[in-house]
N, C-alpha and C positions, 0 to 999 in steps of 0.2 A: 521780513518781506524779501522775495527773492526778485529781482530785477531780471527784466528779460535781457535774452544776450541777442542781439540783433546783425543786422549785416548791412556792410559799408555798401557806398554806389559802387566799385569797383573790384569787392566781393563775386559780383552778379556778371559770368562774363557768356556775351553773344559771338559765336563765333562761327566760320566757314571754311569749308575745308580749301587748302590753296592747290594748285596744280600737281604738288608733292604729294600724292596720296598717303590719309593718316597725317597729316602736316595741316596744323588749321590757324587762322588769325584774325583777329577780333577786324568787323567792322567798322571802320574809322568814323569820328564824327555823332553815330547816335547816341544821345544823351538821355534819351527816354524812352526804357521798356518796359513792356508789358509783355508777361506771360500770359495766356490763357488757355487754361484745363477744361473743356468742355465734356460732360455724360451726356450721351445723345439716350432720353430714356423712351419707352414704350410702354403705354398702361393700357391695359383692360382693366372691363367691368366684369367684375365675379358676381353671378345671381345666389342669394341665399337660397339654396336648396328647398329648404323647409316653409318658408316664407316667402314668394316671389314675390310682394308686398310691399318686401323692405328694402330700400335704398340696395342698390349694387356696395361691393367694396370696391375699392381699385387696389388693384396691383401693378409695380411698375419694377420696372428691369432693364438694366444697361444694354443697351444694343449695340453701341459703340463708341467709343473714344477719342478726340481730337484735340488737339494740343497747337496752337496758333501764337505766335509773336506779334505784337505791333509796334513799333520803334519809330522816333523821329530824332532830330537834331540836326545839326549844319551838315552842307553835303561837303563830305572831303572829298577834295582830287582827287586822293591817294584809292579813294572808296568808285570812283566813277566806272572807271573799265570791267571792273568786278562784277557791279552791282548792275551796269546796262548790259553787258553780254548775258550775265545771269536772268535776267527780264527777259531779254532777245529769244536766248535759244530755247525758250519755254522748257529746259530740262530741270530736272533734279539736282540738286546739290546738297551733299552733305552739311549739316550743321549740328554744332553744340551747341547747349546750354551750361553751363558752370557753377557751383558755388564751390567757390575756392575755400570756404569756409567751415564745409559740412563736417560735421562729427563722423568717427567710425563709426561705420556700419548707418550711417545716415545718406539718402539720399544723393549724390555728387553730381553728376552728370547725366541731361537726357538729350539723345543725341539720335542723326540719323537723315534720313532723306525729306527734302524739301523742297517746296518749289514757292516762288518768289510771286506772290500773287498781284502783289499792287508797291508800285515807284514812282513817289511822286516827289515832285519840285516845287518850291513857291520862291517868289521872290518879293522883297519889300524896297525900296529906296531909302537907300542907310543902310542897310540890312545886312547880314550875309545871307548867300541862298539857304535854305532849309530841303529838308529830305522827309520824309514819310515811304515806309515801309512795311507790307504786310509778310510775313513769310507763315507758311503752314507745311508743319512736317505730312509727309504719304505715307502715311501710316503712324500707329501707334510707336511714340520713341522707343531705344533702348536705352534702358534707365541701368545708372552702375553705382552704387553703393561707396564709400568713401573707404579705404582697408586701410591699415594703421603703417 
């Protein structure tokens, strides 16, 4: 029996590009993400030629691709002016995704432009404050392969 080979919490790294273009560092404090790989698909109904009788088939096809983050955890200081300018100026920001882990020629990094869709704050008594974060790349990532 072969055991799978798995990846640590800090395998998996979420990062933004800093003022130093091409210069990027993880944002502080989220302790929980979520990738998500979405196929935006399209189907039609195909009529049997021969038979218009019988049930259509469907066929279905990629029409486009969207790739979204959601992340929470304690909000770091260190993370604040970042993360609220980033909301503010409604632009683009570069972001990674990492696994520091990947095999050659496996998958490593998808990376690219993003905008910060949703920043939120909760607070509890006792608590620390908490963050929630959506981020969705504009456009489909560029994805780079792990080389030896």
């Amino acid at each position: 029996m072969a055991v799978a080979v798995t990846q640590k919490f800090e395998e998996m790294v979420l990062e933004i590009e800093t003022s130093t273009p091409g210069t990027f560092t993880r944002i502080c404090g989220l302790t929980d993400v979520e990738v998500t790989r979405t196929s935006n698909i399209d189907t039609v109904e195909i009529p049997d030629c021969d038979d218009e009788s019988l049930p259509h088939s469907l066929e279905k096809q990629v029409r486009s691709i969207e790739v979204s983050i959601s992340a929470s955890g304690v909000w770091a200081q260190q993370s604040w002016g970042t993360m609220s300018d980033w909301f503010y100026s409604g632009a683009t920001r570069n972001i990674r995704l990492r696994n520091t882990r990947a095999l050659v020629g496996d998958l490593e990094t998808e990376a690219g432009p993003a905008l910060l869709a949703n920043l939120s704050n909760s607070r509890t008594k006792g608590q620390k404050v908490t963050a929630t974060v959506e981020i969705q790349f504009d456009g489909t990532p560029t994805r780079t392969d792990r080389v030896a």
